[in-house]
C-alpha positions in Angstrom: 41.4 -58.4 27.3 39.1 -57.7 29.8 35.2 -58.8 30.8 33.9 -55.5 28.9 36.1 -55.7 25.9 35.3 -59.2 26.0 31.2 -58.5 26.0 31.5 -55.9 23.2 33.2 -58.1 20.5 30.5 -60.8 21.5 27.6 -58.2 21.1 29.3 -57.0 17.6 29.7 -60.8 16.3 26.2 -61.3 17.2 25.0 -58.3 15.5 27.0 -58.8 12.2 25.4 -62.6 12.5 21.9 -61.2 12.7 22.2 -59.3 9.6 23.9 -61.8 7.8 21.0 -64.1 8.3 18.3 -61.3 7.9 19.8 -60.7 4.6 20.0 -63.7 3.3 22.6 -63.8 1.0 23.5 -60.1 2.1 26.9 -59.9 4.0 28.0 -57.0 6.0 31.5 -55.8 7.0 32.3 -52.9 9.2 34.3 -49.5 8.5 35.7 -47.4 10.7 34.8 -43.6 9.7 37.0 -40.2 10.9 34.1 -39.9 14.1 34.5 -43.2 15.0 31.5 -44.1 13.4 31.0 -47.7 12.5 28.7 -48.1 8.8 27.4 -51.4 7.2 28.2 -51.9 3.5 27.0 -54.3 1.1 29.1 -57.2 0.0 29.1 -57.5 -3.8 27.8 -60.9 -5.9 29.8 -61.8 -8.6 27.9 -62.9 -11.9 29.6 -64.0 -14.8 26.6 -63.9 -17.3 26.5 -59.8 -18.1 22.6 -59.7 -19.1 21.6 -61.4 -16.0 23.2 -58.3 -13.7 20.6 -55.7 -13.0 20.3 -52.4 -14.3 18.4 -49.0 -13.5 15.4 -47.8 -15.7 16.3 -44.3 -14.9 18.0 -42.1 -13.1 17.4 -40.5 -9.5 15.5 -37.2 -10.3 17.2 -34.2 -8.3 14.4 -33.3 -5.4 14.2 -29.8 -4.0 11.7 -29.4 -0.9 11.0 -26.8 1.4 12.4 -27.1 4.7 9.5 -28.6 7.0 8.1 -30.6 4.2 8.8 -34.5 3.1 11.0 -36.0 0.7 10.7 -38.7 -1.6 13.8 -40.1 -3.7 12.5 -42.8 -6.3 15.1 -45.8 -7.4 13.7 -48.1 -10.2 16.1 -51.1 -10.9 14.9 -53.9 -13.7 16.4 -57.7 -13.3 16.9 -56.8 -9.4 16.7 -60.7 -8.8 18.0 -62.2 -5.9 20.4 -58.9 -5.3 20.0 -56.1 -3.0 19.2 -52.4 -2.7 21.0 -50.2 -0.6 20.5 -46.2 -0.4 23.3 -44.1 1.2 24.1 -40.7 2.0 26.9 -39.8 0.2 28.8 -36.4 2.4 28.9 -38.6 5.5 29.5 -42.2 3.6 26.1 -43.3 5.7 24.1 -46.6 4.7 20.4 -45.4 5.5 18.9 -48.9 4.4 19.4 -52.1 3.1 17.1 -53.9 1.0 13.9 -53.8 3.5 15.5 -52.9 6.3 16.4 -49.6 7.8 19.4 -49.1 9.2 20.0 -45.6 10.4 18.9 -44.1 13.6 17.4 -41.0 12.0 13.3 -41.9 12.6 12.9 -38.8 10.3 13.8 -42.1 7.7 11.6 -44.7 6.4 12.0 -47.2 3.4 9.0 -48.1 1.2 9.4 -50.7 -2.6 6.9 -51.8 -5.4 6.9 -54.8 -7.3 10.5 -55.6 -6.5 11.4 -53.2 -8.6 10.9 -49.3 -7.2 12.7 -48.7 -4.1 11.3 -45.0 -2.1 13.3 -43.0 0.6 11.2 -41.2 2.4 12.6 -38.6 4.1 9.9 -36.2 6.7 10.1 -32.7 8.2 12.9 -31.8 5.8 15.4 -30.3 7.3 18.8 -28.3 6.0 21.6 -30.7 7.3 19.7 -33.2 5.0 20.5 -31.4 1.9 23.3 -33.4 -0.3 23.5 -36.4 -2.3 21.9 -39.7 -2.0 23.3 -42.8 -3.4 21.1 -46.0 -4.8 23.8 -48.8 -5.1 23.2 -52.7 -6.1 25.5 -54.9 -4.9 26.8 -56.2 -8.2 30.7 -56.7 -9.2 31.6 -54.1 -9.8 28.9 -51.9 -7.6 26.6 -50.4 -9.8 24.6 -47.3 -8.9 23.1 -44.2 -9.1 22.8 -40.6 -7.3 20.6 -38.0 -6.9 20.8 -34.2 -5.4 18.2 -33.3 -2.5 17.7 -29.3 -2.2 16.4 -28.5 0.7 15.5 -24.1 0.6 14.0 -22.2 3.1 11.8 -19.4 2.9 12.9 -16.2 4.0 13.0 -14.4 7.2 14.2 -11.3 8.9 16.7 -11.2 11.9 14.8 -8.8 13.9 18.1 -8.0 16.6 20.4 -7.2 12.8 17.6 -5.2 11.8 16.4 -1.5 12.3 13.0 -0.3 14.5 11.5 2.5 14.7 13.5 5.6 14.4 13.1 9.5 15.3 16.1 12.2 13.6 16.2 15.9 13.7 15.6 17.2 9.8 18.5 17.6 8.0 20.7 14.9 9.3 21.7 11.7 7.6 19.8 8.2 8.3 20.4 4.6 8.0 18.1 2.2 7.8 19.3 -1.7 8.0 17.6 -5.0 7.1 19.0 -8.2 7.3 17.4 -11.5 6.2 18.4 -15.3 6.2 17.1 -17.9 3.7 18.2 -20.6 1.4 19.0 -20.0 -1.5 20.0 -15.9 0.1 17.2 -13.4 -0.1 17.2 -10.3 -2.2 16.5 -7.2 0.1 14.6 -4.5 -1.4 13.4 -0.9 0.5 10.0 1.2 -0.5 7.7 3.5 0.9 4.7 1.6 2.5 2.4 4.0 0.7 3.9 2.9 -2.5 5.0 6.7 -3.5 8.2 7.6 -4.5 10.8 9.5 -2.2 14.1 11.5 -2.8 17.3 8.9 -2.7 20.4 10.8 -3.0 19.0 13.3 -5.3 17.1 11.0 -7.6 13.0 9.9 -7.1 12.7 6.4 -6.9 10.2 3.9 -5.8 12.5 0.7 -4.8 15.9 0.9 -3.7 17.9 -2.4 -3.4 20.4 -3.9 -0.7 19.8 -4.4 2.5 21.0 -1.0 4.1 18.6 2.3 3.2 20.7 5.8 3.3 19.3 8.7 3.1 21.8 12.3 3.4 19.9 15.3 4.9 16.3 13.7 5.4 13.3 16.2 5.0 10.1 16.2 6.4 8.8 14.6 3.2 10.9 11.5 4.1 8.3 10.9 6.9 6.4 7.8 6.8 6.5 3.8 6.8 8.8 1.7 5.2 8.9 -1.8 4.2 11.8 -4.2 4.4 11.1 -6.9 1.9 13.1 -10.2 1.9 12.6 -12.6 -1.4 14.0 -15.6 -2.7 12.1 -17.3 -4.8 10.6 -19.4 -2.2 7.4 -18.2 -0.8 6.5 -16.4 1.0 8.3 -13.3 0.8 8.7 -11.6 3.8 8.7 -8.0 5.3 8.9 -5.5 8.0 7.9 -2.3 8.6 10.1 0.6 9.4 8.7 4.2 10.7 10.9 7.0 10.0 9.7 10.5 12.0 11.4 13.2 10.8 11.6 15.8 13.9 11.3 20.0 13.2 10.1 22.7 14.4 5.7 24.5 13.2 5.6 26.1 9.9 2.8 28.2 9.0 1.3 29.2 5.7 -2.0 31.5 5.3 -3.9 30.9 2.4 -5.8 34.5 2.6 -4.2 37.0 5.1 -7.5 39.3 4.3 -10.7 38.2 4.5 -13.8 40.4 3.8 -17.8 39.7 5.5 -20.5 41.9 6.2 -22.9 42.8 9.5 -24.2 39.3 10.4 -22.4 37.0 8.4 -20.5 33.6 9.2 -17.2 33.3 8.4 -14.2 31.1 8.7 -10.4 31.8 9.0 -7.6 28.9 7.4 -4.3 28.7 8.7 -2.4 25.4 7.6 0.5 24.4 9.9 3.5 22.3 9.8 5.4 20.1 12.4 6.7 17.7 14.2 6.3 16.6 17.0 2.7 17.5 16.7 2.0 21.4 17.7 0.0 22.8 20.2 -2.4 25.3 17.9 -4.9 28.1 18.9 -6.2 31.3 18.1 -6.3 34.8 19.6 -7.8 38.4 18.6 -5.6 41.8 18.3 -5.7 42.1 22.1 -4.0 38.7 22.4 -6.8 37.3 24.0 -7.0 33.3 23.4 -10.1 32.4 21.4 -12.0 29.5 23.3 -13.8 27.2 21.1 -17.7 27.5 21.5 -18.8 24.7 19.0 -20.0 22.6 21.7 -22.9 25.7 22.8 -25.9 26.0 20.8 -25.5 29.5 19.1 -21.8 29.9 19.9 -19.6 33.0 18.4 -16.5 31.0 18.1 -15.7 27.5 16.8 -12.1 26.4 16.0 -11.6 23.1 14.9 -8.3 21.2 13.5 -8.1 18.9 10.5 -5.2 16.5 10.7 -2.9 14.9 7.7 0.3 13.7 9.0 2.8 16.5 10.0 0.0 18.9 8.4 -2.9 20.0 10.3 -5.8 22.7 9.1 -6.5 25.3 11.9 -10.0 26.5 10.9 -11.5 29.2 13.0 -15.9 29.9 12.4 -17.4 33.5 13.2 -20.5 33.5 13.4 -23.3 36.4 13.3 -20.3 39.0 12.3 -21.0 42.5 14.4 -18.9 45.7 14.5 -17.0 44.6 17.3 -15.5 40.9 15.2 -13.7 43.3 12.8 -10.0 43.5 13.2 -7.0 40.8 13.4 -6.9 37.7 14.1 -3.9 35.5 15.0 -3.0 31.4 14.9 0.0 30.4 16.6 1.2 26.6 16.7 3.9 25.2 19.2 6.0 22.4 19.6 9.1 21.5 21.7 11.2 22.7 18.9 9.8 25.9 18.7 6.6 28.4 17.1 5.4 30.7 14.9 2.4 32.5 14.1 0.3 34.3 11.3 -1.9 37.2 11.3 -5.6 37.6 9.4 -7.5 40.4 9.0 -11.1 40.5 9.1 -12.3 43.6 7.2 -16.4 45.3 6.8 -17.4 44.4 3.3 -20.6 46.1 1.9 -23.9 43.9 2.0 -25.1 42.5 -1.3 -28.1 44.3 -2.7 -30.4 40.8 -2.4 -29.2 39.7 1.2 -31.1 40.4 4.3 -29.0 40.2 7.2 -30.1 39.3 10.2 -30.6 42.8 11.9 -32.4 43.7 8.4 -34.7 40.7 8.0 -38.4 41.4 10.0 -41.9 39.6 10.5 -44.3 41.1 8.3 -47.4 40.1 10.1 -50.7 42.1 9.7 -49.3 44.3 7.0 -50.6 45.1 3.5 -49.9 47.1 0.1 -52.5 49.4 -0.4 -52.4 51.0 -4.0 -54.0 54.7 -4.0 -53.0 56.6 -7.2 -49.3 54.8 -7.6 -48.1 51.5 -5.1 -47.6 52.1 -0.9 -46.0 50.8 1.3 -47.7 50.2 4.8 -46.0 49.2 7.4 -47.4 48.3 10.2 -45.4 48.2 13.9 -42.2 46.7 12.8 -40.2 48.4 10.2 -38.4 47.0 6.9 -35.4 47.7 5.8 -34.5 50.3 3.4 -33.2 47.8 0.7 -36.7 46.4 1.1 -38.5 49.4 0.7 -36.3 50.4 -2.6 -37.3 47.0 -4.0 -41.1 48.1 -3.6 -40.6 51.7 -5.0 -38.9 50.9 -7.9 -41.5 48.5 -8.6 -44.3 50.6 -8.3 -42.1 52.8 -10.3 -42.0 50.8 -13.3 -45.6 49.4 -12.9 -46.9 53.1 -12.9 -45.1 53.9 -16.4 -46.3 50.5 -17.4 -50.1 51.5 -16.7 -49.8 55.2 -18.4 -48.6 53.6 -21.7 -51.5 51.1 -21.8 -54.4 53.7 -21.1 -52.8 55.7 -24.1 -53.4 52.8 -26.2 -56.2 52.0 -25.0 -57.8 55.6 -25.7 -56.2 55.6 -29.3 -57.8 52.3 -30.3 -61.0 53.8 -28.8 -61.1 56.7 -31.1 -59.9 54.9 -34.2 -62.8 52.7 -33.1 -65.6 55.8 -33.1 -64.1 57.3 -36.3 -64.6 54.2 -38.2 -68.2 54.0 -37.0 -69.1 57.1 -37.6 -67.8 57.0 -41.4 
């Protein structure tokens, strides 16, 4: 034997006689384990009287904590006496304490007792390779005990480099979208639109589809949007991701009135609603093919186009104003993208003014003029002229009032001479 061997059976002696003494009453003996582990177990006391042995008031609840959190495992022994409590962990054949003292390395572990009679393992930041049994063993003859389950679960979570991102497909082809999660006990994976509507899956509308792959065969446009990844397993939180799904193809154009009527002076506006995507360059031109340049920004402009966007849909509105002769014809709104364009056509036709609307050409200042009534109504002008659907307004009226007047005076002159007749009889 050499001076090293020699050194480390002295150092082991010396050990073992440290916690023989510590213990008081307490021997230890070594055991070799598979890993070439060496653990401390308690020597049993022989009793011959049966009621003076100890016993347990109850059992070692189960514990399940969330990993990250602490532990506590309770051990209640009754008539502990002079004898000692040992806890030990049970899948590797470990002795964490004994009696007050802790003997594993782990500082994660920490003993606390009551009264001689409740013994606590403590047990912080939980962690999964704790999860397993724990043993509370007296060191009677025969060793009595009892053992207890620690559950450690862990929220879930998603494995973002397993999982899909973002993803851009030409309409019509088939998409996969995968999510994978990790947890304790395993998550549940569930797929739905973030908007909470329901889509088309495989011919059928839903609003959740389970598993952790999403497959949808020949995607439309109306597959576009977000979706959510959502990873559950009892142990909060849950946990999600979101998933955009753009859904390429080429404008599509709809017109909701390809004829639109306005008379001399007029506003009106022209609606074309496009599809598309990627978004799609839109504008307007006249019959000549000239492009349309938005005024709205010039006090009294003729033209103002302005979009309204909804997703993949946008609202190509197109504002006349003051309508003259020459805004009368067709009108065209084309949209473009990289995967092609279309157009649509509006015509812009001379309706008839209402009977009650002055345009703007028709409406004038009536300063310094007056109606003069000589015999029937007149209408003076004076050096700007009104319109002849103004000057119809006034002759009819004077029309009617005239009649009105004649049938009064006849009355009048009847009461009159039934008046004189009665006086004179």
């Amino acid at each position: 034997m050499n001076l090293y061997e020699y050194d480390k059976m002295t150092f082991i002696r010396l050990y073992c006689a440290v916690w023989v003494a510590l213990l008081s009453g307490c021997s230890t003996t070594g055991r070799e384990l598979p890993d070439g582990q060496n653990v401390v177990s308690v020597a049993p006391i022989e009793v011959a009287d049966e009621s003076m042995y100890p016993r347990f008031a109850e059992p070692i609840p189960n514990v399940t904590v969330t990993v990250g959190r602490d532990a506590l495992l309770a051990c209640v022994v009754d008539n502990l006496r002079g004898f000692k409590v040992a806890w030990v962990r049970m899948d590797t054949q470990t002795i964490l304490s004994i009696h007050h003292n802790i003997i594993t390395q782990n500082p994660r572990i920490s003993l606390s007792y009551n009264d001689h009679r409740s013994w606590y393992l403590h047990i912080k930041n939980v962690q999964e390779i704790d999860r397993g049994w724990y043993m509370c063993q007296v060191n009677t003859d025969p060793m009595r005990s009892r053992k207890g389950y620690l559950q450690v679960v862990v929220p879930p979570s998603i494995i973002d480099n397993m999982t899909s991102t973002d993803l851009v497909v030409r309409e019509g082809s088939d998409v996969s979208l995968v999510c994978r999660a990790s947890g304790y006990p395993e998550p549940y994976v569930m797929w739905r639109r973030e908007d909470g509507q329901d889509f088309n899956y495989n011919g059928e509308s839903v609003s959740v589809v389970d598993g952790e792959t999403l497959t949808i065969s020949k995607v439309s446009r109306l597959h576009m949007g977000a979706y959510l990844c959502i990873a559950s397993n009892g142990v909060p939180p849950s946990i999600s991701k979101r998933i955009m799904l753009m859904v390429q193809f080429p404008p599509m154009l709809s017109i909701p009135n390809q004829l639109e009527g306005a008379y001399i002076g007029q506003d009106v506006t022209l609606e074309c609603h496009t599809e598309a995507y990627p978004s799609s360059i839109n504008y307007w031109t006249t019959d000549r093919g000239d492009m349309i340049i938005s005024e709205m920004e010039i006090v009294g402009g003729k033209y103002e186009a302005f979009p309204v966007d909804s997703g993949y849909n946008k609202f190509m509105m197109l504002k006349i104003r003051n309508i003259s002769k020459d805004d009368f014809g067709f009108y065209k709104c084309i949209a473009k993208n990289s995967l092609g364009e279309t157009d649509g056509i509006i015509k812009l036709d001379e309706i008839p003014a209402p009977p009650s609307a002055f345009t703007t050409t028709q409406k004038t200042i009536l300063d310094n003029q007056t109606i003069r009534k000589k015999g029937q109504l007149q209408v003076v002008q004076a050096s700007d002229a009104i319109s002849s659907t103004f000057q119809d307004f006034y002759e009819n009226d004077s029309a009617a009032c005239t009649h009105k007047l004649d049938r009064f005076i006849l009355l009048l002159l009847l009461l009159v001479h039934s008046t004189y007749r009665l006086v004179q009889s």
